[in-house]
PyMOL Python script that loads the backbone (N, CA, C, O; Angstrom):
from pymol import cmd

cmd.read_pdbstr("""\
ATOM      1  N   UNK A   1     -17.481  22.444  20.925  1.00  0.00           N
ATOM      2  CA  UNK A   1     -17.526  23.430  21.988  1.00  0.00           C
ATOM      3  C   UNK A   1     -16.523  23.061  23.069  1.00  0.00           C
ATOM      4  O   UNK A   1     -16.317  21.874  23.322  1.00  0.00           O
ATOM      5  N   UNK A   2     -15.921  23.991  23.686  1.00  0.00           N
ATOM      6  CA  UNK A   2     -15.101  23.722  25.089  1.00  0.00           C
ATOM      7  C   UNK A   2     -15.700  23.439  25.998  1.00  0.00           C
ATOM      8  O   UNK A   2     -16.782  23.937  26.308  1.00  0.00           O
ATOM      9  N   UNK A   3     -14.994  22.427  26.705  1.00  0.00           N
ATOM     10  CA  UNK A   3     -15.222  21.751  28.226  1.00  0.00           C
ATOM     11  C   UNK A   3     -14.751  22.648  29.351  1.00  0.00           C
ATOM     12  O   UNK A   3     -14.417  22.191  30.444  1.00  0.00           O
ATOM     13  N   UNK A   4     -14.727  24.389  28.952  1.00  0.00           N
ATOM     14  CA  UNK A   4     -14.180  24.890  30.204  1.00  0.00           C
ATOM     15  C   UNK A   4     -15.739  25.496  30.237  1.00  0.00           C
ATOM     16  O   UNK A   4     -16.594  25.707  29.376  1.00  0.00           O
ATOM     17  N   UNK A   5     -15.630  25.713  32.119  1.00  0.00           N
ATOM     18  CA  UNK A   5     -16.830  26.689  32.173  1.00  0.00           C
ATOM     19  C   UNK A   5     -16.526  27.572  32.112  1.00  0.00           C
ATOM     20  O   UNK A   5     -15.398  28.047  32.247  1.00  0.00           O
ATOM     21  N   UNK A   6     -18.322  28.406  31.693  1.00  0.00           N
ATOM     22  CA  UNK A   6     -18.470  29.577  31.589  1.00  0.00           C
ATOM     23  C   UNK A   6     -19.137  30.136  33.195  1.00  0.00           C
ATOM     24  O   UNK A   6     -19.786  29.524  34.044  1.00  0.00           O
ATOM     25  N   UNK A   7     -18.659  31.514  33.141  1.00  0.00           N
ATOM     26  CA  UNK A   7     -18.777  32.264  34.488  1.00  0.00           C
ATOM     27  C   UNK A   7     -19.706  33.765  33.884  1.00  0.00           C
ATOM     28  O   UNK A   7     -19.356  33.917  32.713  1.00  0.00           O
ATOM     29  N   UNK A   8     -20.470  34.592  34.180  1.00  0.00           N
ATOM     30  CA  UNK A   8     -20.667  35.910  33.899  1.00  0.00           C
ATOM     31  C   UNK A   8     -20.791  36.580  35.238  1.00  0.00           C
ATOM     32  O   UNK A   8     -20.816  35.882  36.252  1.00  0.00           O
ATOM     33  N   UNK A   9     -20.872  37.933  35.310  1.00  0.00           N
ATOM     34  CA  UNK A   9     -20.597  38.443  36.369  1.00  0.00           C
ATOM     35  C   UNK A   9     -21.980  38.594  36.862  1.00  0.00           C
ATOM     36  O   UNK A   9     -22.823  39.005  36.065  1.00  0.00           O
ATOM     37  N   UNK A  10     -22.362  38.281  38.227  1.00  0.00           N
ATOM     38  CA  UNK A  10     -23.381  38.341  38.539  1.00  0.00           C
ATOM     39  C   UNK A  10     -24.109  40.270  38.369  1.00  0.00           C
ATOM     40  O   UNK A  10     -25.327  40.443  38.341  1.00  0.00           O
ATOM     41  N   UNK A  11     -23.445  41.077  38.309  1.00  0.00           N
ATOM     42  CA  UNK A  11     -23.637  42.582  37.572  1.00  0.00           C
ATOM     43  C   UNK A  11     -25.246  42.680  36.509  1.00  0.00           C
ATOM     44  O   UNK A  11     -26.215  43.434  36.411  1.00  0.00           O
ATOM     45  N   UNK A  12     -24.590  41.025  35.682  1.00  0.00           N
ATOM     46  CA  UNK A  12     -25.309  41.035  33.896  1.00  0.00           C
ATOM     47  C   UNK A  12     -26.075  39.765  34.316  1.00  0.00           C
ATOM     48  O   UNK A  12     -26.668  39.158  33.425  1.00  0.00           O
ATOM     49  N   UNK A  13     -26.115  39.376  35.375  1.00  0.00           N
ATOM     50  CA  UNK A  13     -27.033  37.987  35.674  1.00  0.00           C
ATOM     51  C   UNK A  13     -28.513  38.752  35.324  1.00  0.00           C
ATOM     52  O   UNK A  13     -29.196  38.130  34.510  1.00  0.00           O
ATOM     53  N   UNK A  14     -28.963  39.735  35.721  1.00  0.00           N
ATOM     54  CA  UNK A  14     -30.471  39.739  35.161  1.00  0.00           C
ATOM     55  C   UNK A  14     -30.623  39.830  33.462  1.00  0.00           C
ATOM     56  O   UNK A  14     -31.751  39.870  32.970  1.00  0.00           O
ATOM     57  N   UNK A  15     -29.698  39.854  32.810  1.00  0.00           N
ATOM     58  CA  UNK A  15     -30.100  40.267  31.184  1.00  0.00           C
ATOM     59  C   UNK A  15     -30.045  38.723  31.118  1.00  0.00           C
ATOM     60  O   UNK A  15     -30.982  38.061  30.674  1.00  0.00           O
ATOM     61  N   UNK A  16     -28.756  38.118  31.641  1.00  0.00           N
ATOM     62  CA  UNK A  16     -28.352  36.905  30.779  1.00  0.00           C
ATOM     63  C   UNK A  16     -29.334  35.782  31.044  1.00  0.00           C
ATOM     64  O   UNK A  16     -29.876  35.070  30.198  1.00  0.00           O
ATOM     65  N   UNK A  17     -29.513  35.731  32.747  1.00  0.00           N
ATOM     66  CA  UNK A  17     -30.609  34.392  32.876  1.00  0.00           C
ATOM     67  C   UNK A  17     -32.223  35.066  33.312  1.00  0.00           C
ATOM     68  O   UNK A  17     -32.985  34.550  34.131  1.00  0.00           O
ATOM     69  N   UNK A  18     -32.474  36.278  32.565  1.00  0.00           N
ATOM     70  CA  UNK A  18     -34.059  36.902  33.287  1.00  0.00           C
ATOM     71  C   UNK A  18     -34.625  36.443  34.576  1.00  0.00           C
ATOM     72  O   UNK A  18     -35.696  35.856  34.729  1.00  0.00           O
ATOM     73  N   UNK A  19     -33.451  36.913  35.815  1.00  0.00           N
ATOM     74  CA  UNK A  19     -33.599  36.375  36.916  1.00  0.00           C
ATOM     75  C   UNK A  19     -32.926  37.671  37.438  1.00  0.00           C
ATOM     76  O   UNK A  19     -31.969  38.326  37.025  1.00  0.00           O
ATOM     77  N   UNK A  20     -33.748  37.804  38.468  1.00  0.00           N
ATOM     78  CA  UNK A  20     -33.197  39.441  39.741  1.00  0.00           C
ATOM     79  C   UNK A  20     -31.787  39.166  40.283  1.00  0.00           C
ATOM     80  O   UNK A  20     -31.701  37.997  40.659  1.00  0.00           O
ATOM     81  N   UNK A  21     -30.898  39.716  40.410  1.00  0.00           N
ATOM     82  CA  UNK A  21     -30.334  39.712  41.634  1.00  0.00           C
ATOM     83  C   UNK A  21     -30.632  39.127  43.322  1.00  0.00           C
ATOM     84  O   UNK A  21     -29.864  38.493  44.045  1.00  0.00           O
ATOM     85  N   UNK A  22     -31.952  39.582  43.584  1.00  0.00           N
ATOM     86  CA  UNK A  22     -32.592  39.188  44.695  1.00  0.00           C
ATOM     87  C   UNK A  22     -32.522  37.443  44.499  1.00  0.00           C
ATOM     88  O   UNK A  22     -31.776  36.631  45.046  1.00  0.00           O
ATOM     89  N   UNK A  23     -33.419  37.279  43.672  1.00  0.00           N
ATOM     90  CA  UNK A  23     -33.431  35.947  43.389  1.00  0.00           C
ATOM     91  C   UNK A  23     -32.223  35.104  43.516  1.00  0.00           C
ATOM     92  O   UNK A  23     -32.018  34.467  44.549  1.00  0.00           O
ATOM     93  N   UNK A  24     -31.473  35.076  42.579  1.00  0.00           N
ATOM     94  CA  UNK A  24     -30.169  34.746  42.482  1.00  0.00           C
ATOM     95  C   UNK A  24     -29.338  34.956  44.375  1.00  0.00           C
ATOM     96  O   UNK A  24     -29.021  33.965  45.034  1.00  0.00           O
ATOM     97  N   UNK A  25     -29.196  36.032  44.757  1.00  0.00           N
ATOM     98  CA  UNK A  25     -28.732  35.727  46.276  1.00  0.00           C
ATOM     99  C   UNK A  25     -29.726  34.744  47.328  1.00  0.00           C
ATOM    100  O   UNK A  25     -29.266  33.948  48.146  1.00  0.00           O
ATOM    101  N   UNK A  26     -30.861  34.948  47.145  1.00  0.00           N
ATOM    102  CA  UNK A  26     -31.741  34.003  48.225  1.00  0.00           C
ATOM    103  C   UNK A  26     -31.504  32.465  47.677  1.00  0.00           C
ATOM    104  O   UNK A  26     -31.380  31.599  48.543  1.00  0.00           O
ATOM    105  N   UNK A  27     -31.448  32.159  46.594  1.00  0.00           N
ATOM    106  CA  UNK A  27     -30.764  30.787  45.957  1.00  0.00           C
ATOM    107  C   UNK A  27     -29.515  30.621  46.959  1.00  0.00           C
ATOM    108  O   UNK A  27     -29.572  29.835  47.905  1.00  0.00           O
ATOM    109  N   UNK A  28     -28.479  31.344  46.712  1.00  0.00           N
ATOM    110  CA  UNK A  28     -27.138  31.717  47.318  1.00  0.00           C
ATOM    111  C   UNK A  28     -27.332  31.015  48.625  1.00  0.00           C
ATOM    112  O   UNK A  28     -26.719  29.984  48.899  1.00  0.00           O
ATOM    113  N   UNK A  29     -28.296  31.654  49.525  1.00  0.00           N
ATOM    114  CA  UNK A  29     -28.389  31.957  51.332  1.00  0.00           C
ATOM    115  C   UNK A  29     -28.648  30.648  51.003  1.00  0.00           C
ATOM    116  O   UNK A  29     -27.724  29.974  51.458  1.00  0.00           O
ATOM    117  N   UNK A  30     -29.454  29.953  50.433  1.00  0.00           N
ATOM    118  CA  UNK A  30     -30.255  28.712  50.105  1.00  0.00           C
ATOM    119  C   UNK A  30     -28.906  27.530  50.343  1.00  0.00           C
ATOM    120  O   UNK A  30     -29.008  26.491  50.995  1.00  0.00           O
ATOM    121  N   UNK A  31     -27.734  27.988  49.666  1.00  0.00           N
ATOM    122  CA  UNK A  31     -27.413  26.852  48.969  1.00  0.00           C
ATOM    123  C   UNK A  31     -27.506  26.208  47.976  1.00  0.00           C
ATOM    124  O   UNK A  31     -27.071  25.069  47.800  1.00  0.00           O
ATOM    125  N   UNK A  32     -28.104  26.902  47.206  1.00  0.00           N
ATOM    126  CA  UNK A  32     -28.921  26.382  46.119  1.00  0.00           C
ATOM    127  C   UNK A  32     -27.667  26.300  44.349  1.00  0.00           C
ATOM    128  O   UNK A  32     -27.463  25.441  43.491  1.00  0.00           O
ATOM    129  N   UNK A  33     -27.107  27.861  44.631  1.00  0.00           N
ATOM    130  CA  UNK A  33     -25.957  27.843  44.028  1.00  0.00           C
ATOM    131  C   UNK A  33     -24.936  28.457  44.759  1.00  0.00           C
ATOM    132  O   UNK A  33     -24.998  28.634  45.976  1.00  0.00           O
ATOM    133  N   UNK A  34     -23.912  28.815  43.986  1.00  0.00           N
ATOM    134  CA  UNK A  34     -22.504  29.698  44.349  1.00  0.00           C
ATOM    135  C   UNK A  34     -22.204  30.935  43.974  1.00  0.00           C
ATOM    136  O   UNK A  34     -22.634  31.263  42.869  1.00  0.00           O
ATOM    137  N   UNK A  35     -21.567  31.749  44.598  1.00  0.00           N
ATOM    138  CA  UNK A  35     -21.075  32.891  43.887  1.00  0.00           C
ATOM    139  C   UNK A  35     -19.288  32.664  44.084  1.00  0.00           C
ATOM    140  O   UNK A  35     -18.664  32.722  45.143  1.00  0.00           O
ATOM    141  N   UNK A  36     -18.901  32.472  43.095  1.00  0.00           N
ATOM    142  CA  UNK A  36     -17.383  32.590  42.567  1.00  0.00           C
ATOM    143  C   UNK A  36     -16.728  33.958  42.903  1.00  0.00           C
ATOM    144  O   UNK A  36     -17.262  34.961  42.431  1.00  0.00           O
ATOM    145  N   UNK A  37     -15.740  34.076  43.591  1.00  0.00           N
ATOM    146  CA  UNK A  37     -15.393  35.456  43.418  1.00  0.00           C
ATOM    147  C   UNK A  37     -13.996  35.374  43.113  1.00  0.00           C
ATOM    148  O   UNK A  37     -13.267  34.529  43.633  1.00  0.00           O
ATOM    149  N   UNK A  38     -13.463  36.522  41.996  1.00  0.00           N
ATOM    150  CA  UNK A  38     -12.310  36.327  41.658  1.00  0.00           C
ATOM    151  C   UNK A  38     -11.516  38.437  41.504  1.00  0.00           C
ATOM    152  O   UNK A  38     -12.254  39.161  40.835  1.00  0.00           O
ATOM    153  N   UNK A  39     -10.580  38.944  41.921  1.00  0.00           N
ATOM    154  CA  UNK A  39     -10.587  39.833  41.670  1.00  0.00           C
ATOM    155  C   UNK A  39     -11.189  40.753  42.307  1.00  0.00           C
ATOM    156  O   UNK A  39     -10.666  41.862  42.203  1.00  0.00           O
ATOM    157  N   UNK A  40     -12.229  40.672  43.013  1.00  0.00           N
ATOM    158  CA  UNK A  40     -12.791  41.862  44.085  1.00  0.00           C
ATOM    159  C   UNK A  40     -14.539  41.522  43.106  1.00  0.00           C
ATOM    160  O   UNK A  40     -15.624  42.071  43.295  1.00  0.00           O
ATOM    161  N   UNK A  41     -14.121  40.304  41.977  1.00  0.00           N
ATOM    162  CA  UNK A  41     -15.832  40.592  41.085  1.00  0.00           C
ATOM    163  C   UNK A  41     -16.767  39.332  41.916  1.00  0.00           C
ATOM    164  O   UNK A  41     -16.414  38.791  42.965  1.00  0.00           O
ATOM    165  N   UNK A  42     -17.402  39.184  41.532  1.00  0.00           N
ATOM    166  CA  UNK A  42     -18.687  37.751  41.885  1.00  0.00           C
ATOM    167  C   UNK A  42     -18.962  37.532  40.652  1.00  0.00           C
ATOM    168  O   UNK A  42     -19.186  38.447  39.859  1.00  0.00           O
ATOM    169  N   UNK A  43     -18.976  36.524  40.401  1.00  0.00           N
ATOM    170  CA  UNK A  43     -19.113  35.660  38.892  1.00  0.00           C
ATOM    171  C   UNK A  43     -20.230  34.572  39.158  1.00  0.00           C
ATOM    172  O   UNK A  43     -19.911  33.956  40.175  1.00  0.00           O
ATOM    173  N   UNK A  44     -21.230  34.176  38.715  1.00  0.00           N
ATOM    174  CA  UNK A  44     -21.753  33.010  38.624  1.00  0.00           C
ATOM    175  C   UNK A  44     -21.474  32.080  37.327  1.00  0.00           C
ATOM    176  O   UNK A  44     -21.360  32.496  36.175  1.00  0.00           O
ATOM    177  N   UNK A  45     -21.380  30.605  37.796  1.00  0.00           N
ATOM    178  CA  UNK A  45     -21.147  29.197  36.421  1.00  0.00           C
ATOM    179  C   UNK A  45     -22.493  28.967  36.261  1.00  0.00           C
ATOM    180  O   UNK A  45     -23.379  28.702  37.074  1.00  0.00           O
ATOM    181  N   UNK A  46     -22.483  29.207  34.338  1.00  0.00           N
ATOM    182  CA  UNK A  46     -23.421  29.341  34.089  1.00  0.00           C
ATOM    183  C   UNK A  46     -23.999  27.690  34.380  1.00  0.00           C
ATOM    184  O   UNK A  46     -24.984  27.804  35.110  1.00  0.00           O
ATOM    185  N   UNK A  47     -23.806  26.608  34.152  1.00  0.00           N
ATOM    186  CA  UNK A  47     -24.070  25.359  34.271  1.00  0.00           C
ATOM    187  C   UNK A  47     -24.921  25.525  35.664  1.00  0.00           C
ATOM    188  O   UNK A  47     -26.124  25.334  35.488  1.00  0.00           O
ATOM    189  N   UNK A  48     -24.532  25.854  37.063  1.00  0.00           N
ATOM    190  CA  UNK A  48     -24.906  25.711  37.980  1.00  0.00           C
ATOM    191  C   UNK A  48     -26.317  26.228  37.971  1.00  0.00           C
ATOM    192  O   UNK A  48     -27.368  25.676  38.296  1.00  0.00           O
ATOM    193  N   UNK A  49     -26.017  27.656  37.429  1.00  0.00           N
ATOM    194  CA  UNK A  49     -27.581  28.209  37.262  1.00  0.00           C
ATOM    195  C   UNK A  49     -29.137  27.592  36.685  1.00  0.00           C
ATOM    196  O   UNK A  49     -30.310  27.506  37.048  1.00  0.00           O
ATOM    197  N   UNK A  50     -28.028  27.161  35.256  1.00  0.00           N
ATOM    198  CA  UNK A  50     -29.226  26.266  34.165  1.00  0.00           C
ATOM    199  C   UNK A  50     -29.601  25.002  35.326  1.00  0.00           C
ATOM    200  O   UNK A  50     -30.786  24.706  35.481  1.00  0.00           O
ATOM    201  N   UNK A  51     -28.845  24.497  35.888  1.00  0.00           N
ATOM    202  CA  UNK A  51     -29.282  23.223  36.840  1.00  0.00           C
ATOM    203  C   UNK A  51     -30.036  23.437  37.653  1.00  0.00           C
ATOM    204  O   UNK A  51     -30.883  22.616  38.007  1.00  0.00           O
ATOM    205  N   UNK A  52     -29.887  24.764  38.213  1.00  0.00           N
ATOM    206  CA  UNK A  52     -30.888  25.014  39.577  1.00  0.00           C
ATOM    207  C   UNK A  52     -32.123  25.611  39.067  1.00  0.00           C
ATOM    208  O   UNK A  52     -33.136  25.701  39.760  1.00  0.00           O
ATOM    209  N   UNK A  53     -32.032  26.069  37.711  1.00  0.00           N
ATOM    210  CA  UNK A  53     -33.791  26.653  36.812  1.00  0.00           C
ATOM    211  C   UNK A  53     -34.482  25.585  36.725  1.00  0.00           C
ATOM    212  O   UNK A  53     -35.694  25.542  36.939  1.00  0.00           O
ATOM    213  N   UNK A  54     -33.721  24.551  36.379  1.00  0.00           N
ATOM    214  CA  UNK A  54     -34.476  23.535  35.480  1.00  0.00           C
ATOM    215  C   UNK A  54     -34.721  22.179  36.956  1.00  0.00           C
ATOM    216  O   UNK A  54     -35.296  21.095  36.856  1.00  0.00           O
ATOM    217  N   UNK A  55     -34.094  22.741  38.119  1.00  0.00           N
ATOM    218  CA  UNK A  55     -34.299  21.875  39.413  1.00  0.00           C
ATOM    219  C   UNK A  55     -33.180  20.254  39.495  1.00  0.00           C
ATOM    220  O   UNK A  55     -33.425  19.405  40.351  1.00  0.00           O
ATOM    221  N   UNK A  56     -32.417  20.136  38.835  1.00  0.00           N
ATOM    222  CA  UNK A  56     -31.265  19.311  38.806  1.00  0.00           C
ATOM    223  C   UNK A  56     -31.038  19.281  39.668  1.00  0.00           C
ATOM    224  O   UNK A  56     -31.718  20.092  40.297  1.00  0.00           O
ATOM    225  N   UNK A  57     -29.976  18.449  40.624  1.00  0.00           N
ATOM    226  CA  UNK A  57     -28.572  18.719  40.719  1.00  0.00           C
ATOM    227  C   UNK A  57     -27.141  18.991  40.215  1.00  0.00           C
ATOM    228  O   UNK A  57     -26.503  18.315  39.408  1.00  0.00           O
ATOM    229  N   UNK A  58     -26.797  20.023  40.799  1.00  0.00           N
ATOM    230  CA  UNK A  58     -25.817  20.776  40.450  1.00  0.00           C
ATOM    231  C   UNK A  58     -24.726  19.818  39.761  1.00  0.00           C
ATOM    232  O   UNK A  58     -24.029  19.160  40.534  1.00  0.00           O
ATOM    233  N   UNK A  59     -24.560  19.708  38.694  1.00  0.00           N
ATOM    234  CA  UNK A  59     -23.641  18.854  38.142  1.00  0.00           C
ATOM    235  C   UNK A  59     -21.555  19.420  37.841  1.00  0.00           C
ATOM    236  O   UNK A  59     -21.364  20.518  37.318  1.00  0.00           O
ATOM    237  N   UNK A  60     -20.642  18.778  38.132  1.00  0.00           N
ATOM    238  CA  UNK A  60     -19.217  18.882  38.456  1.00  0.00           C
ATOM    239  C   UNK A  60     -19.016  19.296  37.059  1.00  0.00           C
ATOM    240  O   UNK A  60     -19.221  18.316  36.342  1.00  0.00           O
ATOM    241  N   UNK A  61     -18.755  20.157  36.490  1.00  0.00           N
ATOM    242  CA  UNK A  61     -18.080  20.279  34.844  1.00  0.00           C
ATOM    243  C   UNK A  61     -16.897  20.984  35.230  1.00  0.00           C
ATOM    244  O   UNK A  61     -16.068  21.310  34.380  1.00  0.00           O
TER     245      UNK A  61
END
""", "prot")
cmd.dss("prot")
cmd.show_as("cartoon", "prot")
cmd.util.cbc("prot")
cmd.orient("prot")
């Protein structure tokens, strides 16, 4: 598998990680994760997400 990350657009964040929008921004306000923006889009890394479900710290990939 590749060592690049993956990003999806936060748009498809509720299909991909069964998590709201809402959710996902109050994380955001939190600090908790990031929103990437590239292009006029918002993207979330998926790594960051799986880290903050599972209560990690956010790990550098």
């Amino acid at each position: 598998m590749s060592d690049e990350a993956i990003y999806v657009p936060i748009t498809v964040s509720q299909k991909f990680f069964s998590l709201s929008w809402q959710t996902l921004y109050r994380a955001v306000a939190r600090d908790e994760i990031r929103i990437h923006k590239r292009a006029g889009k918002s993207f979330l890394k998926v790594s960051e997400v799986c880290d903050w479900i599972e209560g990690r710290e956010p790990s550098d990939d």
